[in-house]
C-alpha positions as CSV (number, residue, x, y, z in Angstrom):
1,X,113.0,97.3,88.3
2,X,113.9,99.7,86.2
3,X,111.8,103.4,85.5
4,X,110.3,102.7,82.4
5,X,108.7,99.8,83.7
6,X,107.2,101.7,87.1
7,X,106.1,104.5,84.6
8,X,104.6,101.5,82.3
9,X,102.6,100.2,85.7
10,X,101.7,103.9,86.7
11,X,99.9,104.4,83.5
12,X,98.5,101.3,83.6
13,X,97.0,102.4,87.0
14,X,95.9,105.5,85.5
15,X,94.3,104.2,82.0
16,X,92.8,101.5,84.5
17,X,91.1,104.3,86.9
18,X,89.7,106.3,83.5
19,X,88.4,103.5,82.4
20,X,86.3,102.7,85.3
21,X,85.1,106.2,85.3
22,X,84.1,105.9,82.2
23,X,82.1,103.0,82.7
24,X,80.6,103.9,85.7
25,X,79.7,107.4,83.6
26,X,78.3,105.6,80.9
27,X,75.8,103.2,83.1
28,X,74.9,106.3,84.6
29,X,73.9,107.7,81.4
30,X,71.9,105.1,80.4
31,X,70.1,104.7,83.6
32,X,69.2,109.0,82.9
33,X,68.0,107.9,79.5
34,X,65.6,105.5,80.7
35,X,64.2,107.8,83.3
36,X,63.7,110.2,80.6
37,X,66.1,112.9,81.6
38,X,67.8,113.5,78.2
39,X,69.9,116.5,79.1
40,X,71.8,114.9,82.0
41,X,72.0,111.1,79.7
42,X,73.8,113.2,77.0
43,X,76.2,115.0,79.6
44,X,77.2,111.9,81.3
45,X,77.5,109.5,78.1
46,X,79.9,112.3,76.8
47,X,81.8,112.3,79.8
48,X,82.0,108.7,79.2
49,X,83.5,109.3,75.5
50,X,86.3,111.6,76.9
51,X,87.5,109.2,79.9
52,X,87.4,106.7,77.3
53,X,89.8,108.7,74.9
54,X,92.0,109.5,78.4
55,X,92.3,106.1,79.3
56,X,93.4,105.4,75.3
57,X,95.6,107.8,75.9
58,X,97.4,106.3,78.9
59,X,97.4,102.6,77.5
60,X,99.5,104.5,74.5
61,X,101.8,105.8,76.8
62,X,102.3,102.4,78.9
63,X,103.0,100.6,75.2
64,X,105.9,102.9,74.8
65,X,107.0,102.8,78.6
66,X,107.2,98.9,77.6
67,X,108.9,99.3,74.8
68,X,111.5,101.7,76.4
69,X,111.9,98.8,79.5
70,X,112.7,96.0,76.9
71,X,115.2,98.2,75.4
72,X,117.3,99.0,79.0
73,X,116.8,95.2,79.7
74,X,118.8,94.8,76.2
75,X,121.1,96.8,76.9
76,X,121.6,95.0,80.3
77,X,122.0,92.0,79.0
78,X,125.0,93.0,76.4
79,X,126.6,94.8,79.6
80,X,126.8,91.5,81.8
81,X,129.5,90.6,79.5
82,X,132.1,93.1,80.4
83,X,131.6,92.0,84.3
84,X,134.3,89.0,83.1
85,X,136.8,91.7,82.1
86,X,136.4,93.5,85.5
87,X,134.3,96.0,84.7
88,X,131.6,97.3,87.2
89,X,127.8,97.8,86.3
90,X,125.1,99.7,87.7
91,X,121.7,100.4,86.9
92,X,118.6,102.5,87.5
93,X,120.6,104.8,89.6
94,X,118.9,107.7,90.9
95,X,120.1,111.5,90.7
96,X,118.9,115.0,90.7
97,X,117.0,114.9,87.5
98,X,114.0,113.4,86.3
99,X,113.5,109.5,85.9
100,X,117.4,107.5,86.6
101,X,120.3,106.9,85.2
102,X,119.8,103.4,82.9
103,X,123.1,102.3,83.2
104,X,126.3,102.9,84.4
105,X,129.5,100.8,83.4
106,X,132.9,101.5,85.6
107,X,136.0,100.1,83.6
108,X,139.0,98.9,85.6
109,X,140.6,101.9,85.0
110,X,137.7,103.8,87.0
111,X,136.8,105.6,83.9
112,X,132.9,105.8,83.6
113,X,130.1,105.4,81.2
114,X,126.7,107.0,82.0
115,X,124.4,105.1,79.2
116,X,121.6,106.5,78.1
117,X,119.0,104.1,76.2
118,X,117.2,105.0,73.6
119,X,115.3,102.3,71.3
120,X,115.3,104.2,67.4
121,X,116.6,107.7,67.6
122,X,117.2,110.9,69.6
123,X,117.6,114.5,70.0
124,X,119.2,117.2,71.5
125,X,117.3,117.0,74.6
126,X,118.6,113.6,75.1
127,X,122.4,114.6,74.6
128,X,121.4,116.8,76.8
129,X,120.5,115.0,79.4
130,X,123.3,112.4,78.9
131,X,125.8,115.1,79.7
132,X,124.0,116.3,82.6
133,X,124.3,112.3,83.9
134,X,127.6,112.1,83.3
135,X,128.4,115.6,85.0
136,X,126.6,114.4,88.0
137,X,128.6,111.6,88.2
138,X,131.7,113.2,88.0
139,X,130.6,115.7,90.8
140,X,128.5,113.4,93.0
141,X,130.0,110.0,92.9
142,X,133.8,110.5,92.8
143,X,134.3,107.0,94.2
144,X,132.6,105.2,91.2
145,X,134.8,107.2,88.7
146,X,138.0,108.6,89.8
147,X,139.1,109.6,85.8
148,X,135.7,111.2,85.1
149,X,132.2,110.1,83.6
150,X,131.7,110.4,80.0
151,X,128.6,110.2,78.5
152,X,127.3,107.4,76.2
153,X,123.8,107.0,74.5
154,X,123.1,103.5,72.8
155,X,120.3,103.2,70.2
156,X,119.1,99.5,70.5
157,X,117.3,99.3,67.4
158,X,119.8,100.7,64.9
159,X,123.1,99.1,63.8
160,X,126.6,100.1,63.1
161,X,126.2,103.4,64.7
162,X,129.6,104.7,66.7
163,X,129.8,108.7,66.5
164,X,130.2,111.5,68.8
165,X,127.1,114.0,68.9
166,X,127.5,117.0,70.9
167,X,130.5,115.5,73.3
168,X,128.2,112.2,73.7
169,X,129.3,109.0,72.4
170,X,126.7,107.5,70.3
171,X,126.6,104.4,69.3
172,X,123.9,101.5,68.2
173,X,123.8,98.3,70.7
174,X,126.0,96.1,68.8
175,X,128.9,98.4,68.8
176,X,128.8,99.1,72.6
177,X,131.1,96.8,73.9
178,X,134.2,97.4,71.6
179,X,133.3,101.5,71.8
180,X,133.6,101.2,75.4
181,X,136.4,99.3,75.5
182,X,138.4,101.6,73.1
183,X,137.6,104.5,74.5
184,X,138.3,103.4,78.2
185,X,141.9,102.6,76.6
186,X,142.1,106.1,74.9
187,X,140.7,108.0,77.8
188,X,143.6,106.7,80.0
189,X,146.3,105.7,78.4
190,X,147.1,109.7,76.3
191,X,146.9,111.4,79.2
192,X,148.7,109.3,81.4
193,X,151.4,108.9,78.2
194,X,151.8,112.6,78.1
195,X,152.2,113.0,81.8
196,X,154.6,110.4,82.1
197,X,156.6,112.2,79.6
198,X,156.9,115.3,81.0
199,X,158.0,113.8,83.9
200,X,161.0,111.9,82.2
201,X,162.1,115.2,80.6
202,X,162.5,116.5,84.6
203,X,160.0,119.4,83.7
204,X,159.5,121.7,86.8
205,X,155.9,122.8,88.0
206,X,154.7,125.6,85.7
207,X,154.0,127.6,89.1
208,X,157.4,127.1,91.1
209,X,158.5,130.5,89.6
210,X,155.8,132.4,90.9
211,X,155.7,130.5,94.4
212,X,159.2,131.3,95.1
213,X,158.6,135.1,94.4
214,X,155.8,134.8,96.5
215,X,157.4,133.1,99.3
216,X,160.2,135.3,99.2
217,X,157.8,138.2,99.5
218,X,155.4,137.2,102.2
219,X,157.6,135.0,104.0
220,X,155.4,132.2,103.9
221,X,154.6,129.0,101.7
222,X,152.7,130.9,99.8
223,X,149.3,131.2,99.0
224,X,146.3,128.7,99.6
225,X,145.7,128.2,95.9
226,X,149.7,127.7,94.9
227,X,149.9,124.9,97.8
228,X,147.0,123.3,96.6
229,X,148.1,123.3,93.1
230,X,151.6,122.0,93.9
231,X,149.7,119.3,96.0
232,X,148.0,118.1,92.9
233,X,151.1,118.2,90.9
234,X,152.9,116.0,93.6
235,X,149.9,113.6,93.3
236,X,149.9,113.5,89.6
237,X,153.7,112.4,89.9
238,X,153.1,110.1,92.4
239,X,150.3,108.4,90.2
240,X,152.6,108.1,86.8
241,X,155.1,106.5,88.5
242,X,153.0,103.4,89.2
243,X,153.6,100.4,86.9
């Protein structure tokens, strides 16, 4: 179940609860106004007219909590599609913010997608927010997305939306697919390009200088941070050499 759905149900609860208040306070009045105790009929039949407005209030809110779960189960439902093409899905995945993260798509090429849905429009709070998922994901769960999270917000109602807001890939529902797909292919393939050209041209580790002065000073390997850098560098040969 996803979280706009349990915050649909736990307004529900809520506009339920005010609204048995308020009936309860407006018997109550009504039993005063018989007795003939005006002062305390009035207070309790206008406490009955504000629970009344508060449990409006939260049936409002549950409306657009609906709204906002038929929109992630849209987007689900257009995701399914890419598990044929080996892509991974997630959904409703928890993390240190408020509410989840609706979606998550892992291409092949362990590049992910943290999706944030929204049903008309957005703001800055939401790029926001997207950004923060993606982060997250990058830092959190390194095993879902070895090349990095980027992050996506899909607009469910509009159509033929695909542009890039703040460092967030926007787009409207019908261009999700492709825009994930091509940017998956982009996100991989120039980096990997450029790397794999380097390495054809024999190009030596920018660092080698400096770690053969320092070895030749301390007589040592060097320090921690040059043998972790020319560990990464060995790894990043290793991994353009694959097929």
């Amino acid at each position: 179940m996803n979280y706009p759905r349990v915050q649909q149900f736990r307004r529900l609860s809520r506009a339920a609860e005010a609204a048995t208040a308020s009936a309860a306070a407006a018997v109550l009045g009504l039993v005063s106004a018989g007795a003939r105790a005006p002062t305390a009929a009035a207070v309790l039949l206008l406490l009955a007219a504000g629970l009344a407005l508060y449990a409006r209030r939260w049936l409002s809110l549950a409306r657009r909590s609906s709204v906002g779960a038929r929109s992630e189960n849209e987007v689900r439902h257009r995701l399914k599609e890419l598990e044929g093409e080996g892509w991974r899905l997630r959904h409703s995945l928890p993390w240190r913010g408020r509410g989840d993260i609706d979606s998550l798509a892992i291409a092949p090429t362990r590049v992910a997608f943290a999706i944030e849905t929204k049903t008309r429009g957005y703001d800055d709070r939401h790029l926001a927010r997207a950004r923060e998922q993606a982060a997250w994901l990058s830092r959190r769960r390194r095993r879902w997305c070895r090349r990095g999270a980027l992050p996506v917000v899909c607009l469910v109602r509009a159509r033929g939306v695909e542009r890039v807001d703040q460092n967030v890939l926007v787009v409207s529902i019908d261009r999700l697919l492709p825009a994930l797909r091509a940017t998956s292919a982009r996100w991989v393939g120039d980096p990997h390009a450029r790397l794999a050209r380097s390495l054809r041209r024999k190009e030596a580790s920018p660092l080698s200088g400096l770690h053969r002065q320092t070895r030749r000073r301390n007589g040592r390997t060097g320090f921690p941070q040059i043998r972790a850098y020319r560990e990464r560098w060995r790894v990043l040969r290793r991994v353009a050499r694959r097929p």
